[in-house]
N, C-alpha and C positions, 0 to 999 in steps of 0.2 A: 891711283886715281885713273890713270890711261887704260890701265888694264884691262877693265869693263869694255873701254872705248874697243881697244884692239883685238878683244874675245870677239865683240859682234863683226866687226870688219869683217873678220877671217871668217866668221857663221857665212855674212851676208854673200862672201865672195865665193863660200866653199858652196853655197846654193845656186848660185850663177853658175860656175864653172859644173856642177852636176848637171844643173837645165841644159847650159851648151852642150857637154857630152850626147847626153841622151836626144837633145833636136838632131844634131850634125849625124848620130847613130841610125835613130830612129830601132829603136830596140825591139823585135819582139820577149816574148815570156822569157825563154832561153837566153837572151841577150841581155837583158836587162840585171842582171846579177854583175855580172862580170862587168858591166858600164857602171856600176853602183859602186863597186872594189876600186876601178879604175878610178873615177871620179873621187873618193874617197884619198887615197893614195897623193893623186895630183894636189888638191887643196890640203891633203895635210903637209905634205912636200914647198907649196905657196905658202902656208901661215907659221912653218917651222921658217924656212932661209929668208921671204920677205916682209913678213910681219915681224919677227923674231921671239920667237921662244915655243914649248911646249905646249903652253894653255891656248897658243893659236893654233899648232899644228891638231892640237886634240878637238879644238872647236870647228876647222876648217876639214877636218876628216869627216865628222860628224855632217856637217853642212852640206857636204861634196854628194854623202851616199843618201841623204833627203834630199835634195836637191833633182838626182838623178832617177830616185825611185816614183817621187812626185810628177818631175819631167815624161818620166814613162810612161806613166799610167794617162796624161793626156794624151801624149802622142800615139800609144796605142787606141783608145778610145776613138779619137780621130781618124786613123787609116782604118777601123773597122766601119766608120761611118761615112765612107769614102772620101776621104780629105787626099789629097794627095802627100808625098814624101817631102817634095821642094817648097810646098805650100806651108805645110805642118813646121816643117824643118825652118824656113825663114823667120815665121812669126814666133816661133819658140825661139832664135836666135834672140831676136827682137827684145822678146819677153828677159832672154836672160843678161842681156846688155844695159836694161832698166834697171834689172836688179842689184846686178853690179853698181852701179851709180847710186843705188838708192842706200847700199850695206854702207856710203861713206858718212852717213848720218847717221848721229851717235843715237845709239838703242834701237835702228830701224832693222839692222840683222837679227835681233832677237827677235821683232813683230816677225821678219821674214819664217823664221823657225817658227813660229806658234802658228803662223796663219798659213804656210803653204801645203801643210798635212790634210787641216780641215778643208782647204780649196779640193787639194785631191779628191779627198771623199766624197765629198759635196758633189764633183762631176764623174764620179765613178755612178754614184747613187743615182743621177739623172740622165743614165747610159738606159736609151730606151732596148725595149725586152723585144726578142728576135720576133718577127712576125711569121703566120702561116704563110705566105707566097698569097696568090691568088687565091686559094681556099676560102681565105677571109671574108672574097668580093663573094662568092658561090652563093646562092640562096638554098637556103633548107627548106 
C-alpha cells in the first residue's frame, strides 16, 4: 500500500533535486546533458539509501533527469531573453524547494511527472521568434 506512496515521493524529489541542479548550474545545450545524467544518478542514489528500495531509486532516477531536462529548457529560455543567472538561478531554487515539499503529498509526484513536461513545452512554444534588429522599425 506505501509503495505507491513512496514511488511518487522519490518522482517528486528526483524532480526537485533535477530543478536544483540545473538552477544552481544554469546549463547551456552542452551542459545540460551531463546535469541531466548527474541529477539522474543523485536522486536515484536518494530513493535507493533514503527511501529504500529499487522501485524508488528507478522512480527517483527517472524524476532527477525530467526534472533537470525541464529545469533547462526554462533557464535557458530565460538567459536568452535576458534574465539574468542569480535572477533565473534563485527563483528556480525557489521553484524546486516547492516542489520538494509538494512530492510529500501522496500522488502529487506523479501530477509533478505528468504536468512538468507539458509546462516545458508549453514555454518553449511561447519563446518568441528572433526579430530583424531595426530593419523592422525601416519603412519600405
Amino acid at each position: 500500500m506505501w509503495e505507491w506512496y513512496r514511488i511518487g515521493l522519490s518522482l517528486g524529489l528526483g524532480i526537485a533535486l533535477g530543478g536544483l541542479l540545473s538552477a544552481l548550474l544554469a546549463p547551456r545545450r552542452a551542459l545540460l546533458a551531463i546535469i541531466a545524467l548527474a541529477a539522474a544518478a543523485a536522486a536515484a542514489v536518494l530513493g535507493y539509501y533514503a527511501i529504500d528500495g529499487w522501485h524508488e531509486a528507478v522512480a527517483g532516477g527517472a524524476g532527477g533527469a525530467l526534472g533537470a531536462l525541464a529545469a533547462g529548457t526554462v533557464v535557458g529560455g530565460a538567459l536568452a531573453r535576458g534574465g539574468t543567472r542569480a535572477g533565473t538561478a534563485a527563483l528556480l531554487v525557489i521553484a524546486a524547494l516547492v516542489l520538494a515539499g509538494l512530492a510529500f503529498v501522496p500522488a502529487v509526484g506523479y501530477l509533478e511527472a505528468a504536468a512538468l513536461p507539458l509546462l516545458a513545452v508549453r514555454a518553449r512554444r511561447r519563446r518568441p521568434a528572433r526579430h530583424a534588429g531595426l530593419r523592422s522599425l525601416a519603412r519600405d
